[in-house]
C-alpha positions, 0 to 999 in steps of 0.5 A, a space after each residue: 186913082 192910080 193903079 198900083 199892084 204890089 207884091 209879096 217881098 215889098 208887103 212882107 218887108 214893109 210889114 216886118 219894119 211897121 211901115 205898111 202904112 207908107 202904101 197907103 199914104 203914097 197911094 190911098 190904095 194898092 191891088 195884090 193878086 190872089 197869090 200875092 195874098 195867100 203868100 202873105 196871109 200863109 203864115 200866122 204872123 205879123 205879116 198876115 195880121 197887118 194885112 188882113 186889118 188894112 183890108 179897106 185899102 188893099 185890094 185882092 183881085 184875081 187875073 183874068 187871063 191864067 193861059 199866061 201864067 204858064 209863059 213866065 213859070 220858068 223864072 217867076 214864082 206864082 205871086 210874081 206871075 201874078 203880079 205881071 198878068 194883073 199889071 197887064 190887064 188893069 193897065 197898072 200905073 205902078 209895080 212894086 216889085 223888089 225880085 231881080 227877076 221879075 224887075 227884068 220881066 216887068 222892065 221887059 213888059 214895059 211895066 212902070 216899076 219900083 221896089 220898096 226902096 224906091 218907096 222909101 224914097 218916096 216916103 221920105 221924098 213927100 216927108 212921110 219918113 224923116 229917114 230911109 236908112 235906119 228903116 233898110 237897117 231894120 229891114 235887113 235886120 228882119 231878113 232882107 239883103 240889100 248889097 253894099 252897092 245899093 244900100 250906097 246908092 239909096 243913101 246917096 238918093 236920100 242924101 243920108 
């Protein structure tokens, strides 16, 4: 089974879209750190609904290691950090993660990474979704920001 750990952003934008489900399909099952949870489970929303009714196949796991969360507190909010430390320690074969930041930190690290973009890609990919683009319009309708360059970019990849 491979290792996934997954943060906030790609959990919240996901949930937001009902589109959850396409973790657990790519993956059968995905690890949050601590933080990464209580982010996501903080507010009374949809969100935490989602989250904690697909409890069976998300996994909370706390890190090991907390000295190291003190070397990547100067850019990275706590769920980040989390995620990098937990990476590191369950040799994850995948991180998703969607934050430049943090992408530059995991890259760095020599993480295996993708955001939930690249998920979307590999939903439509494995035939989970029929369209990647009607999904990041609604994503962006919910609150997120994709650039013109990328939204060209993922509409090129999905050939859309």
């Amino acid at each position: 089974m491979r290792k996934v750990i997954v943060n906030s952003t790609p959990l919240i934008a996901l949930c937001k879209v009902n589109q959850l489900e396409l973790l657990r399909e790519l993956y059968t099952e995905i690890t949050i750190p601590e933080a990464v949870f209580q982010e996501v489970t903080a507010k009374n929303d949809s969100v935490k609904r989602n989250i904690l009714e697909n409890g069976a196949w998300i996994h909370v796991q706390s890190v090991s290691d907390t000295i190291d969360r003190r070397m990547y507190k100067a850019k990275l909010h706590d769920g980040e950090v989390e995620v990098m430390i937990l990476a590191q320690e369950i040799k994850a074969d995948l991180v998703i993660i969607d934050d430049n930041a943090a992408r530059k930190t995991a890259v760095y690290l020599g993480l295996p990474l993708t955001g939930t973009v690249g998920v979307l890609l590999r939903a439509k990919e494995k035939g989970f979704v029929p369209k990647v683009m009607p999904i990041v319009d609604s994503m962006e309708q919910n609150g997120l920001y994709y650039g013109l360059q990328l939204k060209e970019w993922v509409r090129n990849q999905a050939k859309e």
